[in-house]
ChimeraX commands (.cxc) that place a marker at each C-alpha (Angstrom):
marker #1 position -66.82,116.72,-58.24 radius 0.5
marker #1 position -69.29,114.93,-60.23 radius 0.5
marker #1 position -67.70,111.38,-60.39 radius 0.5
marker #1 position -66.36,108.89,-58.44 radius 0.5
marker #1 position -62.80,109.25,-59.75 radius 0.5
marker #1 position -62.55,113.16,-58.85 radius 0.5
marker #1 position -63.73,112.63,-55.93 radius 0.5
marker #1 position -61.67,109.95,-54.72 radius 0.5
marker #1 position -58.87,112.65,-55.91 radius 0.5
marker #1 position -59.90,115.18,-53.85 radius 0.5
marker #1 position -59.92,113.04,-51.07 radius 0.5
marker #1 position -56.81,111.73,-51.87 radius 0.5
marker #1 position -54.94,115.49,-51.70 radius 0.5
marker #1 position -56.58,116.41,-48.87 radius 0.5
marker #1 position -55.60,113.72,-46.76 radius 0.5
marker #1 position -52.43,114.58,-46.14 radius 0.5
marker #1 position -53.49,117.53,-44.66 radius 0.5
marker #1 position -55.80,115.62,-42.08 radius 0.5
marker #1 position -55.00,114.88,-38.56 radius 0.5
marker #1 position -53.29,111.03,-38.48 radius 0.5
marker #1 position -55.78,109.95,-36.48 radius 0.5
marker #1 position -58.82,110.97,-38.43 radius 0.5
marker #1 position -56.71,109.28,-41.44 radius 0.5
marker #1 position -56.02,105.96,-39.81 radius 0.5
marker #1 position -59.49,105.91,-38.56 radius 0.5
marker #1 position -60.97,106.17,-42.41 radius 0.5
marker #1 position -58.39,103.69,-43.49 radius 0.5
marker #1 position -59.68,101.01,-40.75 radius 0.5
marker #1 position -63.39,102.14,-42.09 radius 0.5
marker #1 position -62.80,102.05,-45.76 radius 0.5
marker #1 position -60.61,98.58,-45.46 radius 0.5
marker #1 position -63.80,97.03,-43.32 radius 0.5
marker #1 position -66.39,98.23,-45.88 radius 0.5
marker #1 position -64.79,96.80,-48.73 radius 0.5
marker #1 position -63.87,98.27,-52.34 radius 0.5
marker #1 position -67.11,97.52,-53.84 radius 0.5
marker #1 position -69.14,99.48,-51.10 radius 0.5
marker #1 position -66.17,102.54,-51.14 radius 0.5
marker #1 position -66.90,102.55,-54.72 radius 0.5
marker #1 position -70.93,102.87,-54.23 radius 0.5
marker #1 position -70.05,105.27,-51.72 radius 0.5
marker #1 position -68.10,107.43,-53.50 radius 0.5
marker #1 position -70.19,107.14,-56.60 radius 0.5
marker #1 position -73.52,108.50,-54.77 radius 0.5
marker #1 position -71.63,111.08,-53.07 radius 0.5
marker #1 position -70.44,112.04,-56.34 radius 0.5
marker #1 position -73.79,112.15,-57.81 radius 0.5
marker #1 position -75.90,113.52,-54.45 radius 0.5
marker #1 position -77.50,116.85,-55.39 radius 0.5
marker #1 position -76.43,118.77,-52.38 radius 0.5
marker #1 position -76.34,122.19,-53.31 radius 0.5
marker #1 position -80.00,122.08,-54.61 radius 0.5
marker #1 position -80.91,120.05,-51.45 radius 0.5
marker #1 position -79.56,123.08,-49.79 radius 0.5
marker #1 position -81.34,125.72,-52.11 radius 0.5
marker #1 position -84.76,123.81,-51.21 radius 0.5
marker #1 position -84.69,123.46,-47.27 radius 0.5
marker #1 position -85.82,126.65,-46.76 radius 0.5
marker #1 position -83.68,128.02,-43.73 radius 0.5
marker #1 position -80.76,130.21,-43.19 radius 0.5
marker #1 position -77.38,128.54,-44.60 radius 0.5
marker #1 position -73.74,129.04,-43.09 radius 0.5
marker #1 position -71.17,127.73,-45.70 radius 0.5
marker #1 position -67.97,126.58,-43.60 radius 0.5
marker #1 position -65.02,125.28,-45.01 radius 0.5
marker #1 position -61.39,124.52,-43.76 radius 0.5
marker #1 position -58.74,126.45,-45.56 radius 0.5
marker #1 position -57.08,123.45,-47.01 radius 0.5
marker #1 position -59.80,121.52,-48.06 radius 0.5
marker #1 position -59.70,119.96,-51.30 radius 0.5
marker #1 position -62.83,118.25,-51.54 radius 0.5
marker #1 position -65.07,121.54,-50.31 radius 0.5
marker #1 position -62.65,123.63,-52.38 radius 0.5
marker #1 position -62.84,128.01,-52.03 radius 0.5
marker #1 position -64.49,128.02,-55.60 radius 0.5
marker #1 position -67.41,125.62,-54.62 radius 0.5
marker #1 position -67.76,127.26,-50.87 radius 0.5
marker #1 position -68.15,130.42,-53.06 radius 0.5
marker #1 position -70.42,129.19,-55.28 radius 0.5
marker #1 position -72.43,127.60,-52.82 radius 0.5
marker #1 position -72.47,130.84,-50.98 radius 0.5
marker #1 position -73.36,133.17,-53.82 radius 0.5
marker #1 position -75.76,130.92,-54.73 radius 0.5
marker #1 position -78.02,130.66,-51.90 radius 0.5
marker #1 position -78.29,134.34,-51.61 radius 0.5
marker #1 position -75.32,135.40,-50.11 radius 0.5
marker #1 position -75.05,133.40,-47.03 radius 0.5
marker #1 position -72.38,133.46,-44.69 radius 0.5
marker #1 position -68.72,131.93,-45.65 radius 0.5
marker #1 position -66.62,131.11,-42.51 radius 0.5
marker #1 position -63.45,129.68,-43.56 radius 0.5
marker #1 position -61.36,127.92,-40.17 radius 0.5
marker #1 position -57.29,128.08,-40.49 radius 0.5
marker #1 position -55.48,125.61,-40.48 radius 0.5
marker #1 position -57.54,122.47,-41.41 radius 0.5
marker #1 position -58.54,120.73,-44.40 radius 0.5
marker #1 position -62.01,118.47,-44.95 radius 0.5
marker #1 position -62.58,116.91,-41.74 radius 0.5
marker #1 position -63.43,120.22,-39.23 radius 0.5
marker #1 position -66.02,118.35,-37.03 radius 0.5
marker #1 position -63.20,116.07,-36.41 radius 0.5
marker #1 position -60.11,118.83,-35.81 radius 0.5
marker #1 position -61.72,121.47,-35.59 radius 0.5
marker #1 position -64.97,120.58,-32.94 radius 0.5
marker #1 position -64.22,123.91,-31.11 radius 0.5
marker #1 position -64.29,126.69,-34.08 radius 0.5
marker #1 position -67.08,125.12,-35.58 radius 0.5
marker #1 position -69.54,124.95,-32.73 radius 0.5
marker #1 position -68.60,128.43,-32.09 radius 0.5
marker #1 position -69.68,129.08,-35.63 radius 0.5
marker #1 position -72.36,127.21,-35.60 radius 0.5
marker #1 position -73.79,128.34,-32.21 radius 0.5
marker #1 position -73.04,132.01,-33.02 radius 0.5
marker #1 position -75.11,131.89,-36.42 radius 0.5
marker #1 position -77.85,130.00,-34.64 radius 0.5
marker #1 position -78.20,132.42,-32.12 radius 0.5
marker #1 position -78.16,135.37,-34.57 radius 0.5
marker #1 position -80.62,133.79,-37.04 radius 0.5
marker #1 position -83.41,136.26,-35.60 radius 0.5
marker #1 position -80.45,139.28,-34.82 radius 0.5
marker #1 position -77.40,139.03,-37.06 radius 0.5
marker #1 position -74.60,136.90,-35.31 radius 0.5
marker #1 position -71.56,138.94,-34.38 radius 0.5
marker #1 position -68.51,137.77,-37.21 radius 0.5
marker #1 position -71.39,135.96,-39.22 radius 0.5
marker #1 position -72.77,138.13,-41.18 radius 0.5
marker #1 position -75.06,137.61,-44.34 radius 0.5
marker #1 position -73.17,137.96,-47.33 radius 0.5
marker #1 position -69.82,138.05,-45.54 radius 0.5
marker #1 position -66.92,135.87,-45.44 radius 0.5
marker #1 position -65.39,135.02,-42.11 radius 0.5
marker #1 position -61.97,133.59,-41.16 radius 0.5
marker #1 position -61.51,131.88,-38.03 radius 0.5
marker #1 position -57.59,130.58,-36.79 radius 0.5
marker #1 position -57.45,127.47,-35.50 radius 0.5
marker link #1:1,2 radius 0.2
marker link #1:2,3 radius 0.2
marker link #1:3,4 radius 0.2
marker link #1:4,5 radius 0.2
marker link #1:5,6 radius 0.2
marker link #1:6,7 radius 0.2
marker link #1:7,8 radius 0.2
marker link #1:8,9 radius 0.2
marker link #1:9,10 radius 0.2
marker link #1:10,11 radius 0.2
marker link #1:11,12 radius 0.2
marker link #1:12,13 radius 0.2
marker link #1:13,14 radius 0.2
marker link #1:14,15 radius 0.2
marker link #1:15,16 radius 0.2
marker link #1:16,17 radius 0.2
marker link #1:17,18 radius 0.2
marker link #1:18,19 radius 0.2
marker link #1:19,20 radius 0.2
marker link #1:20,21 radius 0.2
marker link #1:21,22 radius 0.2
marker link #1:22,23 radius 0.2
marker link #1:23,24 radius 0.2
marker link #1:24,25 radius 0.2
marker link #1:25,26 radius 0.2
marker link #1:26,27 radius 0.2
marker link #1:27,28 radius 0.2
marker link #1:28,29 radius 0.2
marker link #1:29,30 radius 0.2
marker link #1:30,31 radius 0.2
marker link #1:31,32 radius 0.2
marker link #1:32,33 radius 0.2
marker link #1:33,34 radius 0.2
marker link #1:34,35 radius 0.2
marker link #1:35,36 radius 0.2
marker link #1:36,37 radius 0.2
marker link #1:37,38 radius 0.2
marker link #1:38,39 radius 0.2
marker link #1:39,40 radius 0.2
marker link #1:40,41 radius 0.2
marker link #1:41,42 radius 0.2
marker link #1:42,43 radius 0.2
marker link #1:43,44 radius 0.2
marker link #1:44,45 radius 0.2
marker link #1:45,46 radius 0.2
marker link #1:46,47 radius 0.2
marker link #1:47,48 radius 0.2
marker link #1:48,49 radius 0.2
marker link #1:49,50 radius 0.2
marker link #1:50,51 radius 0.2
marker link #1:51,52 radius 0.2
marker link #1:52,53 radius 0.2
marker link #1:53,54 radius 0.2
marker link #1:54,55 radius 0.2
marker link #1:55,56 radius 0.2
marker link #1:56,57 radius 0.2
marker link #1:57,58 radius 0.2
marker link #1:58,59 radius 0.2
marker link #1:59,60 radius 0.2
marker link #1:60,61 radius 0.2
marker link #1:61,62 radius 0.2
marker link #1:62,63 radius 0.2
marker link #1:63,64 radius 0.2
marker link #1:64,65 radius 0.2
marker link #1:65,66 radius 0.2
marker link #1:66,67 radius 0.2
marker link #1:67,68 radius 0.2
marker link #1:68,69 radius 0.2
marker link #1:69,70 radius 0.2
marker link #1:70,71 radius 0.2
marker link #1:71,72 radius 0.2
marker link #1:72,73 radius 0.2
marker link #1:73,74 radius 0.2
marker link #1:74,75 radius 0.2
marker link #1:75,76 radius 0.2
marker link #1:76,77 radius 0.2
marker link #1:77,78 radius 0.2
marker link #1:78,79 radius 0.2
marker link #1:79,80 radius 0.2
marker link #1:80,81 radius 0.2
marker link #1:81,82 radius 0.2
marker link #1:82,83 radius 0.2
marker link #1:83,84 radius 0.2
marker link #1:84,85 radius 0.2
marker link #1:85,86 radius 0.2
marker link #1:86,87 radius 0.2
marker link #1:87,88 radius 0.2
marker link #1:88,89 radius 0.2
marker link #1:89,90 radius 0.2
marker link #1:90,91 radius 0.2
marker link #1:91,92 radius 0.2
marker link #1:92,93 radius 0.2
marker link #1:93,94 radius 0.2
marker link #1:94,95 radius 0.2
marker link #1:95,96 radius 0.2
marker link #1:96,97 radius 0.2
marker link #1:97,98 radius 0.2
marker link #1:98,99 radius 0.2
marker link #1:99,100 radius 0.2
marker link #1:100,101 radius 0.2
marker link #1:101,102 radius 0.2
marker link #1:102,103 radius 0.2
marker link #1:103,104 radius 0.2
marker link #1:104,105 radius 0.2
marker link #1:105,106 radius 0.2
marker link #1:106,107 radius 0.2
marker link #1:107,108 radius 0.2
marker link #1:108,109 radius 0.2
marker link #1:109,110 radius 0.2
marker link #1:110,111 radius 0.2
marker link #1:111,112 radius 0.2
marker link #1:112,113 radius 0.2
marker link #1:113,114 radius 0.2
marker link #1:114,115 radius 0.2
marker link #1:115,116 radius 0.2
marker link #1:116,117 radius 0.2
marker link #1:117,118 radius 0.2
marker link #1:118,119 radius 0.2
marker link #1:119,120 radius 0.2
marker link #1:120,121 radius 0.2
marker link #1:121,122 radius 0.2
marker link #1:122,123 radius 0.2
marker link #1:123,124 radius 0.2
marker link #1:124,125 radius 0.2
marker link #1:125,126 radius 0.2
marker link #1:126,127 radius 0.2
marker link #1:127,128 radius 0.2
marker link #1:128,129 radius 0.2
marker link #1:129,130 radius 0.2
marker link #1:130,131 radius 0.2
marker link #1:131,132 radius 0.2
marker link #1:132,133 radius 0.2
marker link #1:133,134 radius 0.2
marker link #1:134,135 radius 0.2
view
């Protein structure tokens, strides 16, 4: 999403699909940060060139997604993917945007597994293939 507005609409229809907690938290933030700051926020998320910050860093990539997340949708994990050569897609079941907050487990597994294999493939990571992991 390249604008403020679609962005906040994404977040908006993923959120049901976030743990209460994680959404009560973000509510306390955004109220305490005001609308003028969620606004700025939004806008230079919206406008952050992440994928080419991603082509340019120059190190192994894993793309990882939760399966009902509306903000890092399938088509852009794909994209993103296919776009830096091919890199891994791990996609973990059962979650939506927030995976470092309900899904710590799965992803450090992911993340520690890659690591590890950046040198020798990591087994269920593979480059160029797409991974599912259940919750």
């Amino acid at each position: 999403m390249r604008t403020a507005l679609g962005l906040w609409g994404r977040w908006l229809a993923t959120a049901p699909r976030e743990p209460l907690a994680f959404t009560a938290l973000a509510v306390r933030e955004l109220l305490g940060v005001g609308p003028r700051r969620m606004l700025a926020t939004a806008r230079a998320a919206a406008s952050d060139p992440s994928f080419a910050k991603l082509r340019s860093a120059g190190v192994p990539v894993l793309v990882v997604r939760g399966e009902h997340d509306r903000v890092a949708t399938a088509a852009w994990a794909e994209q993103v993917r296919a776009g830096l050569g091919g890199a891994p897609l791990a996609v973990i079941g059962g979650v939506a945007h927030t995976i470092v907050f309900s899904a710590p487990r799965q992803l450090a597994s992911l993340v520690a597994g890659f690591a590890d294999g950046v040198s020798a493939q990591p087994e269920g990571v593979r480059q160029g293939e797409r991974t599912r992991v259940t919750r």
